[in-house]
matplotlib code that plots the C-alpha trace (Angstrom):
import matplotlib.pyplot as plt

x = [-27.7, -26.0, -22.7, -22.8, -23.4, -20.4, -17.9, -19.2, -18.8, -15.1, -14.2, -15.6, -13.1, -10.2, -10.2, -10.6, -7.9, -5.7, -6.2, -5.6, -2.3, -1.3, -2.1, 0.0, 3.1, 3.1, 2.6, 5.5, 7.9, 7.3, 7.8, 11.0, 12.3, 11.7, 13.7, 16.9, 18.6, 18.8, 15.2, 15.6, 17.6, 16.1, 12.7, 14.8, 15.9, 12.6, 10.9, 13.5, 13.8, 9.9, 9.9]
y = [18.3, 15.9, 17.3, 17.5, 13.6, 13.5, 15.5, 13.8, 10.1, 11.2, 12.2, 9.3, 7.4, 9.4, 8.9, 5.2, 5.3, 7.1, 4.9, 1.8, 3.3, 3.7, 0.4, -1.0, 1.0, 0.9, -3.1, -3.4, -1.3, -3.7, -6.5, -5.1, -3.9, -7.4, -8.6, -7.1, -9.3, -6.5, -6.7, -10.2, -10.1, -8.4, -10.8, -13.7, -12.1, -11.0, -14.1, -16.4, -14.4, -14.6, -18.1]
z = [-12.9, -15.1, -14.8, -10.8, -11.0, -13.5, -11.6, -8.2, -9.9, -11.0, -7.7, -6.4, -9.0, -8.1, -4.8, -5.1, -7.7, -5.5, -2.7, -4.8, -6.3, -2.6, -1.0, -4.7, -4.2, -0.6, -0.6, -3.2, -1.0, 1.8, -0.5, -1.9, 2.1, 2.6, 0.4, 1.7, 3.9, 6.9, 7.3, 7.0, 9.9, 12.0, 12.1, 12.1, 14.9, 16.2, 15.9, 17.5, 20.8, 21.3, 20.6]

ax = plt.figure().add_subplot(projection="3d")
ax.plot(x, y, z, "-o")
ax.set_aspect("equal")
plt.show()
């Protein structure tokens, strides 16, 4: 019984873990894509026709 909890509270982490590692890597690739001046670009771009 004890090890059923275990292995169900480490899956538990895992997936949260996993999840957290994505949103983190996926939030510093959109900070470093918006850094390049392309990007940049094309909002400046974007964001002055809809104005």
């Amino acid at each position: 019984m004890n090890s059923a909890f275990a292995k169900v509270s480490n899956l538990k982490f895992n997936r949260t873990s996993k999840i957290a590692i994505t949103l983190a890597s996926s939030t510093f690739f959109l900070f470093a894509l918006g850094q390049t001046p392309i990007v940049k670009n094309i909002f400046a771009v974007a964001f002055s026709c809809s104005g």
